[in-house]
C-alpha positions, 0 to 999 in steps of 0.5 A, a space after each residue: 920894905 923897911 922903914 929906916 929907923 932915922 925916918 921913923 923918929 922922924 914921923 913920931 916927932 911931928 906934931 900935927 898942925 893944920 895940914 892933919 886930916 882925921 878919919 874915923 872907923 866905927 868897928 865891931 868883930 866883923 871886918 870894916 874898911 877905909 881908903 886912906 891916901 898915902 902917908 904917915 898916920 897915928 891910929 888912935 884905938 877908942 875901945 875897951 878890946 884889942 883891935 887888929 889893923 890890916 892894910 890892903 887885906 882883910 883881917 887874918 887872925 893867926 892862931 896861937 903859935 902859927 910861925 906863919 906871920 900875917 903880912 901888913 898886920 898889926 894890933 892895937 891894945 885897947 886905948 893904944 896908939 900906933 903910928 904906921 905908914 900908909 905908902 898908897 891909896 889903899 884900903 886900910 881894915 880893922 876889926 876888934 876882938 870884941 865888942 865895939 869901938 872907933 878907930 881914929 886915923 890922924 895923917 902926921 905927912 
């Protein structure tokens, strides 16, 4: 289900306060894992490669020009950030492109 555009401008615009929890993901090319409760979460990328973010599965890297899109997949630019919703305790993967980095999980809600 879609998250409705007036709820997602309103998850960007929080600022964090006290109630932010912050979580840290050391990644690498192989996939690493993390459970993460429910809510709206920035995710800060710490690397110098794109990385790639799968909630409940690991990552599934299409190749170029499969039409076949990868359900609860997203990627990070290196330096990115990307604000996405976490809607149960699940587990949340990653992985980078290359080499290895951090991935930083800030909960907004």
């Amino acid at each position: 289900m879609a998250i409705p555009r007036s709820l997602a401008e309103r998850i960007a615009s929080v600022p964090f306060d006290a109630d932010t929890a912050h979580d840290l993901l050391s990644l690498t090319t192989s996939d690493a894992s993390i459970t993460l409760p429910p809510g709206a979460y920035d995710a800060w990328l710490d690397a110098t490669a794109t990385g790639y973010v799968r909630i409940g599965a690991a990552v599934s890297l299409p190749s170029s020009g499969t039409p076949t899109a990868v359900a609860g997949q997203f990627p990070i630019a290196a330096g990115g950030v990307v604000t996405f919703v976490q809607r149960s305790s699940a587990a949340v993967h990653a992985q980078l492109a290359s080499g290895t980095g951090t991935l930083n999980f800030m909960r907004k809600l």
